[in-house]
C-alpha positions as CSV (number, residue, x, y, z in Angstrom):
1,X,9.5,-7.5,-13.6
2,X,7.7,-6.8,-17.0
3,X,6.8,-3.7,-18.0
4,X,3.2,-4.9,-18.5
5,X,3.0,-6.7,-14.7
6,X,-0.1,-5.9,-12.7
7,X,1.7,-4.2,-9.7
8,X,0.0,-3.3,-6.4
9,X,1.2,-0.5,-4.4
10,X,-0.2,-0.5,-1.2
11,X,0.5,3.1,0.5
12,X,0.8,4.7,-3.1
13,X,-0.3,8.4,-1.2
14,X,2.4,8.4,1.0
15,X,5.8,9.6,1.1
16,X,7.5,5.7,0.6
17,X,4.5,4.7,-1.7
18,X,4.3,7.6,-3.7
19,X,8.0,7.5,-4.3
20,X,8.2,4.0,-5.9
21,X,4.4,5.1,-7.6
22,X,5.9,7.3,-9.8
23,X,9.4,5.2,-10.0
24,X,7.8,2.8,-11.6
25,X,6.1,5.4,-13.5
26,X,9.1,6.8,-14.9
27,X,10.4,3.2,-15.3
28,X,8.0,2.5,-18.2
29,X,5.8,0.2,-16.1
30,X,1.7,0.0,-17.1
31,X,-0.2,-1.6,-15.2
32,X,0.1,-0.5,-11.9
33,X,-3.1,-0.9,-9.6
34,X,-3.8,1.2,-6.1
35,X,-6.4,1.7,-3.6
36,X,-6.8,4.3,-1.0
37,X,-7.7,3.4,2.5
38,X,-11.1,4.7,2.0
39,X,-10.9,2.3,-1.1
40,X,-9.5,-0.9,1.2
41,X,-9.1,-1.5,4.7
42,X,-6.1,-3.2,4.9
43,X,-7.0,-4.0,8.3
44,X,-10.4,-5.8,7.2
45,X,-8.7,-9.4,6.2
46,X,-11.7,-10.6,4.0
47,X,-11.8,-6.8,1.9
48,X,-7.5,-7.9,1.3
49,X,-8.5,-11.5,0.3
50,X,-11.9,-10.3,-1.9
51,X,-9.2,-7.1,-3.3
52,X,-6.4,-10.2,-4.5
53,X,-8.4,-12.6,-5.7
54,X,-10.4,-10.1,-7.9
55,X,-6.8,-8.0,-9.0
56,X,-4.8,-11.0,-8.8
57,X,-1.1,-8.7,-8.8
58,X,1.9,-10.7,-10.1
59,X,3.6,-8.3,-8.0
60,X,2.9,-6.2,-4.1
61,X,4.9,-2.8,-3.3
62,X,4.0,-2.7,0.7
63,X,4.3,1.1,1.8
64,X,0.8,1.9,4.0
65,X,1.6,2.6,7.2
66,X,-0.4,4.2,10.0
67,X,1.0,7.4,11.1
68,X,1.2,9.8,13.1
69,X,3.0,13.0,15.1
70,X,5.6,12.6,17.3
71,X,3.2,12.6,20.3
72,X,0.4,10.2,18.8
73,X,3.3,8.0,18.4
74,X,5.0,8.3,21.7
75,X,1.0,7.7,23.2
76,X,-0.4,5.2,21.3
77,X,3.3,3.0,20.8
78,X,1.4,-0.2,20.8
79,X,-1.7,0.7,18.6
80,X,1.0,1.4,15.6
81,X,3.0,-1.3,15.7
82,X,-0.6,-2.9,16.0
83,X,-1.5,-1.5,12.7
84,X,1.3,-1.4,10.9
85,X,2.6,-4.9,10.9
């Protein structure tokens, strides 16, 4: 990758996304674009297609993920790998 490529990192806020934010932060890269959830659903397919095809990214960091407590997890198994694939 350039140092100048327009990179998305979806799930810059967490612990995964927030890690390889500030990587490629440290790494000299400039042009690094992110969204909150409040921002863009990633579950709302035509706000993803309107978000790419405005941003066009020449490259896409995937670290979002719905989460949740040990318990929310163990109740709702199917809800999050739902949501998170």
């Amino acid at each position: 990758m350039e140092k100048s490529s327009k990179i998305y990192v979806a799930g810059h806020g967490g612990l995964v996304g927030s890690a390889i934010w500030n990587n490629l932060i440290q790494k000299g890269y400039t042009h690094l674009i992110s969204r909150t959830h409040k921002e863009l659903d990633l579950m709302d397919g035509v706000a993803v297609a309107r978000f790419f095809a405005e941003e066009q990214p020449e490259y896409v960091f995937l670290a979002a993920a719905h989460v949740g407590g040990i318990v929310a997890n163990n109740t709702y198994r199917a809800d999050f790998i739902y949501r998170n694939l």
